[in-house]
PDB file of N, CA, C and O in Angstrom:
ATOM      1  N   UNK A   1     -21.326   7.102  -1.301  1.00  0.00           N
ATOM      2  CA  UNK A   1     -21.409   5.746  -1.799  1.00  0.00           C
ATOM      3  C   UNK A   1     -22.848   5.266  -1.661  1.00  0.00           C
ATOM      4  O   UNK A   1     -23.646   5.756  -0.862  1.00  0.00           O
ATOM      5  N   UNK A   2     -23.131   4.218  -2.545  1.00  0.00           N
ATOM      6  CA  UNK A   2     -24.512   3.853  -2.965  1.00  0.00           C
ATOM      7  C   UNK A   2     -24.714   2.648  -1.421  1.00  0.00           C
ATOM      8  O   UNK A   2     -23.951   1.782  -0.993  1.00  0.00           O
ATOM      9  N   UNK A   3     -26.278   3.184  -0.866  1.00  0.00           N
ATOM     10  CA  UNK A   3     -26.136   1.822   0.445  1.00  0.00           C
ATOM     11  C   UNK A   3     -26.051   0.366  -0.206  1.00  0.00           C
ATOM     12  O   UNK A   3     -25.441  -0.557   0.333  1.00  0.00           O
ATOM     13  N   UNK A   4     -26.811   0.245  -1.576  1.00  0.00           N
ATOM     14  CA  UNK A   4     -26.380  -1.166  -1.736  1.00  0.00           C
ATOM     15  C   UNK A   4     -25.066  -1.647  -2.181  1.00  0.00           C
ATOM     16  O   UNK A   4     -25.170  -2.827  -2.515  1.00  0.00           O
ATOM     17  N   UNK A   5     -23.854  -1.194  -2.319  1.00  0.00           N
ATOM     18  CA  UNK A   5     -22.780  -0.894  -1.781  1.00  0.00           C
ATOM     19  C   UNK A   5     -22.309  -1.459  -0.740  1.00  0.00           C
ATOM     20  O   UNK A   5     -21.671  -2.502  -0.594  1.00  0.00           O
ATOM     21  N   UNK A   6     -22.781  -0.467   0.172  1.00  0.00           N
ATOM     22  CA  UNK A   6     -22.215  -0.724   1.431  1.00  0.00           C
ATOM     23  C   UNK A   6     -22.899  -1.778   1.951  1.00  0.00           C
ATOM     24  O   UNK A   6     -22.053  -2.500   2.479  1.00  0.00           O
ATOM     25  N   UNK A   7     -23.849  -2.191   2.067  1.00  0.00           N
ATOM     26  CA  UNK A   7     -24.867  -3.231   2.121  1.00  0.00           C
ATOM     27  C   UNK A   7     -24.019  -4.797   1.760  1.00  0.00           C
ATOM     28  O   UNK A   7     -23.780  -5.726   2.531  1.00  0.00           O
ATOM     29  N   UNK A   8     -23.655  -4.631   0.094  1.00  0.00           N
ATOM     30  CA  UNK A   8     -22.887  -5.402  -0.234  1.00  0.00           C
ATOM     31  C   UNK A   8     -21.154  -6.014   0.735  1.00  0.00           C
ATOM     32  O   UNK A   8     -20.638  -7.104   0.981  1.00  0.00           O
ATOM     33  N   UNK A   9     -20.828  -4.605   0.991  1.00  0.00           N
ATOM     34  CA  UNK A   9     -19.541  -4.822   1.659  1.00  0.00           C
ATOM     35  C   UNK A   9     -19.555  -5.312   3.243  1.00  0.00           C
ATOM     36  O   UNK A   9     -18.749  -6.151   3.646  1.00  0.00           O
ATOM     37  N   UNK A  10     -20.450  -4.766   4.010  1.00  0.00           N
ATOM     38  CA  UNK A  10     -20.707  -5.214   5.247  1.00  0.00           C
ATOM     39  C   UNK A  10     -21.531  -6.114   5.288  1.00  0.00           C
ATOM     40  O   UNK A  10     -22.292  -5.831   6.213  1.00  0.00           O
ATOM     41  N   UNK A  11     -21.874  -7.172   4.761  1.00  0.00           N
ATOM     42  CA  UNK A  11     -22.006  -8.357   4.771  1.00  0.00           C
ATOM     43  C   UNK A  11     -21.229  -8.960   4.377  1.00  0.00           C
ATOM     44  O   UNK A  11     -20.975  -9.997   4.990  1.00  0.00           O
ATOM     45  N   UNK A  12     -20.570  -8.682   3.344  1.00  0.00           N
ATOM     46  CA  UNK A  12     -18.884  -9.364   3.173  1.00  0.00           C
ATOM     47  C   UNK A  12     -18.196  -9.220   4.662  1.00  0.00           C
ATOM     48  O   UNK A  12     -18.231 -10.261   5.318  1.00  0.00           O
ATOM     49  N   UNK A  13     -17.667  -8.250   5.202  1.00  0.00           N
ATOM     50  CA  UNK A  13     -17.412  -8.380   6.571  1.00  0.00           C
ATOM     51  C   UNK A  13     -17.860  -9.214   7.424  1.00  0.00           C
ATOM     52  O   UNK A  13     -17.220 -10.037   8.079  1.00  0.00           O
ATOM     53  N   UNK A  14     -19.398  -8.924   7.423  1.00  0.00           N
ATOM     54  CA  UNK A  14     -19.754  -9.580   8.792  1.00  0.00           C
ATOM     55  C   UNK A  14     -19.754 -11.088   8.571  1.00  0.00           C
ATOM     56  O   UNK A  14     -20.037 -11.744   9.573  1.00  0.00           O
ATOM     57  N   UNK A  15     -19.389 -12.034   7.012  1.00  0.00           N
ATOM     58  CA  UNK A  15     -19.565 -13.296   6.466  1.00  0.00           C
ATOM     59  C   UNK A  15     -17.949 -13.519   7.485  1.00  0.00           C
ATOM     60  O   UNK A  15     -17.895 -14.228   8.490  1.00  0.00           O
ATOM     61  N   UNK A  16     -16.944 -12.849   6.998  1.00  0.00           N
ATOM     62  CA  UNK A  16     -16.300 -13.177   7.336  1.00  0.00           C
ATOM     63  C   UNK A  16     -15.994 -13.405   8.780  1.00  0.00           C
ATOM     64  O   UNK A  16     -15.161 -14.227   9.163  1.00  0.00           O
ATOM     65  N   UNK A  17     -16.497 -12.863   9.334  1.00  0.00           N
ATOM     66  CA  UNK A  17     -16.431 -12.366  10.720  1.00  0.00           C
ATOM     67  C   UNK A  17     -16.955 -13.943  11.697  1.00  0.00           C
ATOM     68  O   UNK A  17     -16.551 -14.330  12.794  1.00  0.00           O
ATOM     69  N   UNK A  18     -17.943 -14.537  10.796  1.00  0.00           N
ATOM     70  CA  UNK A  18     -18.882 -15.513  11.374  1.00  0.00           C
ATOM     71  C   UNK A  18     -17.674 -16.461  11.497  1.00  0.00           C
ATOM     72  O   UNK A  18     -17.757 -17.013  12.594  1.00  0.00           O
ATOM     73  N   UNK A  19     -16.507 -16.905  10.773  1.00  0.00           N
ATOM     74  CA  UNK A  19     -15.909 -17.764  10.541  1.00  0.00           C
ATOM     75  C   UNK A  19     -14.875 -17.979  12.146  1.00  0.00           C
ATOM     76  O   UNK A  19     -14.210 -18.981  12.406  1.00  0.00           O
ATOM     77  N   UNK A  20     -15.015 -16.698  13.052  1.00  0.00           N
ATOM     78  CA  UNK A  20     -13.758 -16.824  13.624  1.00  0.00           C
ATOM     79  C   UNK A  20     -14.395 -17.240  15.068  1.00  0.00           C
ATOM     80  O   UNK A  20     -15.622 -17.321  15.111  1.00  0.00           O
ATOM     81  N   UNK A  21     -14.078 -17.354  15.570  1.00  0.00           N
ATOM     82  CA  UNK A  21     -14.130 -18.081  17.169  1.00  0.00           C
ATOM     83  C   UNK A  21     -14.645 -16.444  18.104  1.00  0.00           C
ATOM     84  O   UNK A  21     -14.488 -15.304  17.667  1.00  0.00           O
ATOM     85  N   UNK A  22     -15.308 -16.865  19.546  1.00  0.00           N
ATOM     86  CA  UNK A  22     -15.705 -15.677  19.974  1.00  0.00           C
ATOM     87  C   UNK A  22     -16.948 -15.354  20.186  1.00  0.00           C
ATOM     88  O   UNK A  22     -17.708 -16.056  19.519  1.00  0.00           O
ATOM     89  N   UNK A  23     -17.435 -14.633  20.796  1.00  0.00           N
ATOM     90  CA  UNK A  23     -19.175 -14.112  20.649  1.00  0.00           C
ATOM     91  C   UNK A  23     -18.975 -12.956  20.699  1.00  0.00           C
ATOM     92  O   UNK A  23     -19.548 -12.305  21.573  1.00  0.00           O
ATOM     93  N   UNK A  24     -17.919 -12.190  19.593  1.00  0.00           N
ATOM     94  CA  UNK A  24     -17.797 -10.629  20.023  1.00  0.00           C
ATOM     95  C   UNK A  24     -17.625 -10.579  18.381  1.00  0.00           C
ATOM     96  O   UNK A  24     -16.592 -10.246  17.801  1.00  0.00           O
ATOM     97  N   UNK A  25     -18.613 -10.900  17.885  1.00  0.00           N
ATOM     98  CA  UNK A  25     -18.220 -11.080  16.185  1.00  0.00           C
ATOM     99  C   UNK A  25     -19.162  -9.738  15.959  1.00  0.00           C
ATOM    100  O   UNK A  25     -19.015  -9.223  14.850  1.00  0.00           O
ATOM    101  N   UNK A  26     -19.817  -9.292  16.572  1.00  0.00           N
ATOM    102  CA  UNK A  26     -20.638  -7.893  15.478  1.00  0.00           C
ATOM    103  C   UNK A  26     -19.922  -6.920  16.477  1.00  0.00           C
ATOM    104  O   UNK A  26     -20.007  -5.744  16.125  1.00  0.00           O
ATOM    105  N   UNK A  27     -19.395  -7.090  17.374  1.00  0.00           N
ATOM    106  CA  UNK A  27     -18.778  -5.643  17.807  1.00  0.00           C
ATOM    107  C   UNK A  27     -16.760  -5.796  16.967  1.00  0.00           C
ATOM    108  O   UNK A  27     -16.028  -4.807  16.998  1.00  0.00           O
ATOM    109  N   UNK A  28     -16.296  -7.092  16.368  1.00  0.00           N
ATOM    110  CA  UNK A  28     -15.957  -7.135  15.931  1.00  0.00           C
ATOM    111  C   UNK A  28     -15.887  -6.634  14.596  1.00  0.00           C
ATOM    112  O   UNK A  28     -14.811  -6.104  14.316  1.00  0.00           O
ATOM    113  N   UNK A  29     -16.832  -6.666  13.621  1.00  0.00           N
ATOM    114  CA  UNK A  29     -17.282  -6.513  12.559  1.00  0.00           C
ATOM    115  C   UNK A  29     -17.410  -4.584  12.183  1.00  0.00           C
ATOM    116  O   UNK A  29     -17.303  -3.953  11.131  1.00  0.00           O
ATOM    117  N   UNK A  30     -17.703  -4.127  13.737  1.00  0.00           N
ATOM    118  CA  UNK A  30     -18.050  -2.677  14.107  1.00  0.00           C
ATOM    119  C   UNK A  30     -16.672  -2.146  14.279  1.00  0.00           C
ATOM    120  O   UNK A  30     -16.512  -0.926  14.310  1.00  0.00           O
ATOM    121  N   UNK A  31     -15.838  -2.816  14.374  1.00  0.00           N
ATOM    122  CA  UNK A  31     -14.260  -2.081  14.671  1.00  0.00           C
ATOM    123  C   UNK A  31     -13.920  -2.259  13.919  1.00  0.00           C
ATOM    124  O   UNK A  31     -13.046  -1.407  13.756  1.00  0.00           O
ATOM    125  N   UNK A  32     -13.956  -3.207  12.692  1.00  0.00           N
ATOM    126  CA  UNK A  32     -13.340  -3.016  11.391  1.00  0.00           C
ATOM    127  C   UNK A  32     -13.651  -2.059  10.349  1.00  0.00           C
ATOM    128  O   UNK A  32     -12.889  -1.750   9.433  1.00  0.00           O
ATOM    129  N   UNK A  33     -15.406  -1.382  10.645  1.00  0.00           N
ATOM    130  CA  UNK A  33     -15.860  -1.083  10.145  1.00  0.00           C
ATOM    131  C   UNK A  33     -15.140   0.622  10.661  1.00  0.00           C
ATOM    132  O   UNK A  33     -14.653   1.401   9.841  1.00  0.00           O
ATOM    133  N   UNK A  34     -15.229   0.880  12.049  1.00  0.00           N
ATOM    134  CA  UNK A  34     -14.425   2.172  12.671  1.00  0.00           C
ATOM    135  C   UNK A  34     -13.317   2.015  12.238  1.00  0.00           C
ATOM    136  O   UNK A  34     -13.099   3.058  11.620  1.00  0.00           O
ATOM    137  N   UNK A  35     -11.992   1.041  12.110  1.00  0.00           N
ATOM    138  CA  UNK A  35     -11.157   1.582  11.351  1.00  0.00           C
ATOM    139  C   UNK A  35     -10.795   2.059  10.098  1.00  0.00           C
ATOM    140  O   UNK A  35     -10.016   2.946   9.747  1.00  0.00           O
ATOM    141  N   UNK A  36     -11.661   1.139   9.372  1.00  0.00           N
ATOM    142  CA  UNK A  36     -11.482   1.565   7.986  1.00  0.00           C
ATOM    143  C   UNK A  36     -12.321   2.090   6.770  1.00  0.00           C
ATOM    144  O   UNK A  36     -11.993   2.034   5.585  1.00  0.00           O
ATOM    145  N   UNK A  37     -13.614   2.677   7.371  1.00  0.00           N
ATOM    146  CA  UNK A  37     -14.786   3.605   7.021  1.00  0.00           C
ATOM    147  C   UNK A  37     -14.805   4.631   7.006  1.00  0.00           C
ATOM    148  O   UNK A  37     -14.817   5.150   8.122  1.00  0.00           O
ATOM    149  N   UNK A  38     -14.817   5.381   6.046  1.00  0.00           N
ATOM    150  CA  UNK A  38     -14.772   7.219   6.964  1.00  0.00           C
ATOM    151  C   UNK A  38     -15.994   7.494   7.038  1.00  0.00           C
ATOM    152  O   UNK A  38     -16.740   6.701   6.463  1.00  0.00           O
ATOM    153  N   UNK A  39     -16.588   8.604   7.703  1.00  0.00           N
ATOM    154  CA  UNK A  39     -17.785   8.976   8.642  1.00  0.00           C
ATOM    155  C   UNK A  39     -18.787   9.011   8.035  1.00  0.00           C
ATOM    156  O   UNK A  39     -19.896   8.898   8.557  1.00  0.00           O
ATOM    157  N   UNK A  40     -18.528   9.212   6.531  1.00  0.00           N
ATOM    158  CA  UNK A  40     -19.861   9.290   5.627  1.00  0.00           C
ATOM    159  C   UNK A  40     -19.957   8.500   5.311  1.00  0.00           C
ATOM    160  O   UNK A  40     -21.095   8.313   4.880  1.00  0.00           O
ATOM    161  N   UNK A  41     -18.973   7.265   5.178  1.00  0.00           N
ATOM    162  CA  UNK A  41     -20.151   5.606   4.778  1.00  0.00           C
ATOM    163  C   UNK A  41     -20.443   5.260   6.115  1.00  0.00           C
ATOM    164  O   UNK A  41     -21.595   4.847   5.987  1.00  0.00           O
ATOM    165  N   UNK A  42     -20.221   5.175   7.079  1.00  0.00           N
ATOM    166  CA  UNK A  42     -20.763   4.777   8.556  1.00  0.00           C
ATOM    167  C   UNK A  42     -21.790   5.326   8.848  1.00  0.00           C
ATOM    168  O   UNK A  42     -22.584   4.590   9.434  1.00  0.00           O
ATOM    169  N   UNK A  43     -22.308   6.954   8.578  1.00  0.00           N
ATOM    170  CA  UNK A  43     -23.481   7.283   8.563  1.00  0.00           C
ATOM    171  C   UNK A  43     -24.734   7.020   7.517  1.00  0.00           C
ATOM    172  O   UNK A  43     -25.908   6.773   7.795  1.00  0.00           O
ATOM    173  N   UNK A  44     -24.012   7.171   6.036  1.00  0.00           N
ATOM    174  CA  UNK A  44     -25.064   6.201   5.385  1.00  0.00           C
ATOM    175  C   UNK A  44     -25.508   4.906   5.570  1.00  0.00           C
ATOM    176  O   UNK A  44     -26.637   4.539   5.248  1.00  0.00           O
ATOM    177  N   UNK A  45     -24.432   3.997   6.219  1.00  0.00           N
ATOM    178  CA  UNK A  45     -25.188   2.836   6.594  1.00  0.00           C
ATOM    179  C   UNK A  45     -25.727   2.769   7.694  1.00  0.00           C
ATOM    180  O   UNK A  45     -26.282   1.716   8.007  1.00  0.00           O
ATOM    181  N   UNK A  46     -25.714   3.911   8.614  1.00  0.00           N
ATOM    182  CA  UNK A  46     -26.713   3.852  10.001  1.00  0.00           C
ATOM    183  C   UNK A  46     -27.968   4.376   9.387  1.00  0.00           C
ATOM    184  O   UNK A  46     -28.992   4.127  10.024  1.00  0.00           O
ATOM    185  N   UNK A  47     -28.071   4.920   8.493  1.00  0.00           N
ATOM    186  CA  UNK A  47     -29.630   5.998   8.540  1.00  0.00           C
ATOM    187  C   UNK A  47     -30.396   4.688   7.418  1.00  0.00           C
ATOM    188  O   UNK A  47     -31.613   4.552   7.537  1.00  0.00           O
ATOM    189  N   UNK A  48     -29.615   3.726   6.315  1.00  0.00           N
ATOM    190  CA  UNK A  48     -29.984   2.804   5.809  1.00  0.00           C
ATOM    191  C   UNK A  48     -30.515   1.814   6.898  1.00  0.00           C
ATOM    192  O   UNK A  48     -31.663   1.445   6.650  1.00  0.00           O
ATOM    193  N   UNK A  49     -30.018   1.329   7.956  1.00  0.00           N
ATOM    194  CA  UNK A  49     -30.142   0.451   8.884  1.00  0.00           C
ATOM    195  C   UNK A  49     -31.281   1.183   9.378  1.00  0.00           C
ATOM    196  O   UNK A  49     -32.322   0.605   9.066  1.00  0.00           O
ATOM    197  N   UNK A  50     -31.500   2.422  10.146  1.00  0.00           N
ATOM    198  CA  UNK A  50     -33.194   3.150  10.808  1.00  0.00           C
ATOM    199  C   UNK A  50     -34.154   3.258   9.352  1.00  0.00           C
ATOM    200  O   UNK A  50     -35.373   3.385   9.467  1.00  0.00           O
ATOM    201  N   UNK A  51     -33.687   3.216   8.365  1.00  0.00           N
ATOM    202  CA  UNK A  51     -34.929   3.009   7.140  1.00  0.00           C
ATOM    203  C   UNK A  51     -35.549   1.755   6.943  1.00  0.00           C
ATOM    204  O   UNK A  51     -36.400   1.561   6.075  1.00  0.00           O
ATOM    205  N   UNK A  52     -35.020   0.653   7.963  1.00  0.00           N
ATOM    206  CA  UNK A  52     -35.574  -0.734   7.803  1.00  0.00           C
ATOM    207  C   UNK A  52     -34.188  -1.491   7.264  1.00  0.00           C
ATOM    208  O   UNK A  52     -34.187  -2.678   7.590  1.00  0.00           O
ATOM    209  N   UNK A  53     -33.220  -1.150   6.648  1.00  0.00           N
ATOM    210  CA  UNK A  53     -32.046  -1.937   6.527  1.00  0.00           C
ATOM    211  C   UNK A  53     -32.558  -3.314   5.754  1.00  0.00           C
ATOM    212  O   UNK A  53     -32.520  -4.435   6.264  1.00  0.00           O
ATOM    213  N   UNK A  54     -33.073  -2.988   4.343  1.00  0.00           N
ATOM    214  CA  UNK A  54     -33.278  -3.869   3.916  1.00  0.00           C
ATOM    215  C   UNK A  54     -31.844  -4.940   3.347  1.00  0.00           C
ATOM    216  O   UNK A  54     -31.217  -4.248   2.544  1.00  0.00           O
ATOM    217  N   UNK A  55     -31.354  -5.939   3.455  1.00  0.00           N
ATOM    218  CA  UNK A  55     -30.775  -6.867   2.638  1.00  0.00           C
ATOM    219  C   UNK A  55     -29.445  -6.654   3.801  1.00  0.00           C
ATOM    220  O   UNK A  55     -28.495  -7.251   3.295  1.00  0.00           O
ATOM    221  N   UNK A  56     -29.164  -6.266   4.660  1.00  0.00           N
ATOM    222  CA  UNK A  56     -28.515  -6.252   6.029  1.00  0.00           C
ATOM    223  C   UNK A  56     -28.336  -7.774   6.631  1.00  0.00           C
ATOM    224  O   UNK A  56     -29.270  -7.833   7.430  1.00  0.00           O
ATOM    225  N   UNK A  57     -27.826  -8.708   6.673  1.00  0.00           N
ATOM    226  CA  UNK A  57     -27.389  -9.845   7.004  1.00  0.00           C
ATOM    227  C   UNK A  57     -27.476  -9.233   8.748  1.00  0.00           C
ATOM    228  O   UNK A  57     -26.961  -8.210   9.197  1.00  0.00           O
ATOM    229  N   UNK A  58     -28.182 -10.107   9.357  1.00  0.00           N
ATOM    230  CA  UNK A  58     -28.285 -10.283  10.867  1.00  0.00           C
ATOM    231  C   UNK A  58     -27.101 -10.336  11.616  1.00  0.00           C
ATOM    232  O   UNK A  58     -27.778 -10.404  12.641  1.00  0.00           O
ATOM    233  N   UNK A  59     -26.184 -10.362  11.958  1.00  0.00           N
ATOM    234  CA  UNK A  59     -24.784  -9.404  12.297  1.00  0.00           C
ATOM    235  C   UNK A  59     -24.365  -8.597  12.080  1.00  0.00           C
ATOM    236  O   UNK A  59     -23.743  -7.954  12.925  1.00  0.00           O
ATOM    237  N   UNK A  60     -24.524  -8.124  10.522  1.00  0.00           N
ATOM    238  CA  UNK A  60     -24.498  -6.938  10.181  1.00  0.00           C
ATOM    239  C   UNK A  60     -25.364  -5.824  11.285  1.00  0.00           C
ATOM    240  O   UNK A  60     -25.051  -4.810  11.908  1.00  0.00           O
ATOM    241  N   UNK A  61     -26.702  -6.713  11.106  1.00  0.00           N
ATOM    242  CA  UNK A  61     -27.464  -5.474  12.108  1.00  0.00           C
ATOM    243  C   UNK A  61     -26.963  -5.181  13.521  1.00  0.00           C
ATOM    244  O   UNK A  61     -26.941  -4.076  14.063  1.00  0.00           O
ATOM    245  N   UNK A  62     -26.492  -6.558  14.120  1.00  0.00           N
ATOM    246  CA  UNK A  62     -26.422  -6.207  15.159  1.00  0.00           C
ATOM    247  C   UNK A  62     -25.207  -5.264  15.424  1.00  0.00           C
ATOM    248  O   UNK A  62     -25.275  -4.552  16.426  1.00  0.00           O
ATOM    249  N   UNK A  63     -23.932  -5.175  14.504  1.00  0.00           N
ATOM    250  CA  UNK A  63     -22.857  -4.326  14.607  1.00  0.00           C
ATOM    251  C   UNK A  63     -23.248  -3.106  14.390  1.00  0.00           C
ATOM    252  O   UNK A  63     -22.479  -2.208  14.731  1.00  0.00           O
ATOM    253  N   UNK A  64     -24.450  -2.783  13.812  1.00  0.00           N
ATOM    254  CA  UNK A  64     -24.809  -1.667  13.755  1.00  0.00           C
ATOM    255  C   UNK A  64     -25.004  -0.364  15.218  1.00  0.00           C
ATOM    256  O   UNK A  64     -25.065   0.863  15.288  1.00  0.00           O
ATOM    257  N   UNK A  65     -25.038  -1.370  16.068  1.00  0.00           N
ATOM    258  CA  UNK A  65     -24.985  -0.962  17.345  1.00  0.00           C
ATOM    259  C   UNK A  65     -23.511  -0.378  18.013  1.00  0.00           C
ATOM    260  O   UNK A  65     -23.444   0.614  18.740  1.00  0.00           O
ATOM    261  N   UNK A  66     -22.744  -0.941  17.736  1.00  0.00           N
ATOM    262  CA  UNK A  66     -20.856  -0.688  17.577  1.00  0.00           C
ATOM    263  C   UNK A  66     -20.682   0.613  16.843  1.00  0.00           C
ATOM    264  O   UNK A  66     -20.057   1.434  17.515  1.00  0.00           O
ATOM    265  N   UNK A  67     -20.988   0.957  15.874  1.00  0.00           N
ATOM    266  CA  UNK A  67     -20.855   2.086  15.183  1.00  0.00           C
ATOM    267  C   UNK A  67     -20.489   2.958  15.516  1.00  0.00           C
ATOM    268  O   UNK A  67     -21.199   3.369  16.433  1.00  0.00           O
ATOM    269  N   UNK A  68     -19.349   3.872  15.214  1.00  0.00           N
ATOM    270  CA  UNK A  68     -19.326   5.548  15.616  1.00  0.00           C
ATOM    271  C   UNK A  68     -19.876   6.254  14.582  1.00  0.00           C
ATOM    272  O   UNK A  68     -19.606   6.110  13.390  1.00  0.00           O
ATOM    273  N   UNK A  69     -20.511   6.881  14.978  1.00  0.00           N
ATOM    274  CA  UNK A  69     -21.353   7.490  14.001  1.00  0.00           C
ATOM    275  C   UNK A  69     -21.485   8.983  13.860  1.00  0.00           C
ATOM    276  O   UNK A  69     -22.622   9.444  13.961  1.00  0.00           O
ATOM    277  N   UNK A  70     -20.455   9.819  13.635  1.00  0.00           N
ATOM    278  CA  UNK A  70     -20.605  11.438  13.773  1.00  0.00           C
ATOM    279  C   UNK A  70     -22.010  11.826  14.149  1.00  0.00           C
ATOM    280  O   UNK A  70     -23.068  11.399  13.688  1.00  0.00           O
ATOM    281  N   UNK A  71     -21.779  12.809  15.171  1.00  0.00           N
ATOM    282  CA  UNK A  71     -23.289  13.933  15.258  1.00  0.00           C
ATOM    283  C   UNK A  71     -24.030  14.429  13.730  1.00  0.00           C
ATOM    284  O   UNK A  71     -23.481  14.528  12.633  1.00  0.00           O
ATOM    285  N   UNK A  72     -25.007  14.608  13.981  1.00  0.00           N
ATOM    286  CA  UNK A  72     -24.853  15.712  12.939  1.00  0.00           C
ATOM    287  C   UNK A  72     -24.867  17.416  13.055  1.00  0.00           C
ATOM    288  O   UNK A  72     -24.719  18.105  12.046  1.00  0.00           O
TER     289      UNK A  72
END
């Protein structure tokens, strides 16, 4: 999948995410993303995020940290 794509979609997430009560909203955002991501969009959007992660909404980034992210 294309990162601006995923770019697109995990900021849809993490928009939503802002709405709910909590300060666990990007490790939130990171478990939605582990359940319902398979390993190759989770790794394209980690190696997008170490390329500078352009257009990444600031929760977004920080869930980036939450991530499971296969070895390679």
């Amino acid at each position: 999948m294309q990162p601006d794509k995923l770019v697109m979609m995990v900021n849809q997430i993490a928009t939503y995410f802002t709405t709910q009560p909590g300060t666990d909203q990007a490790e939130c955002v990171a478990a939605h993303i582990n359940d319902f991501w398979e390993p190759r969009m989770r790794t394209t959007l980690s190696k997008y995020y170490a390329d500078g992660g352009t257009g990444l909404s600031d929760l977004a980034k920080e869930a980036i940290a939450f991530l499971r992210v296969p070895a390679d």
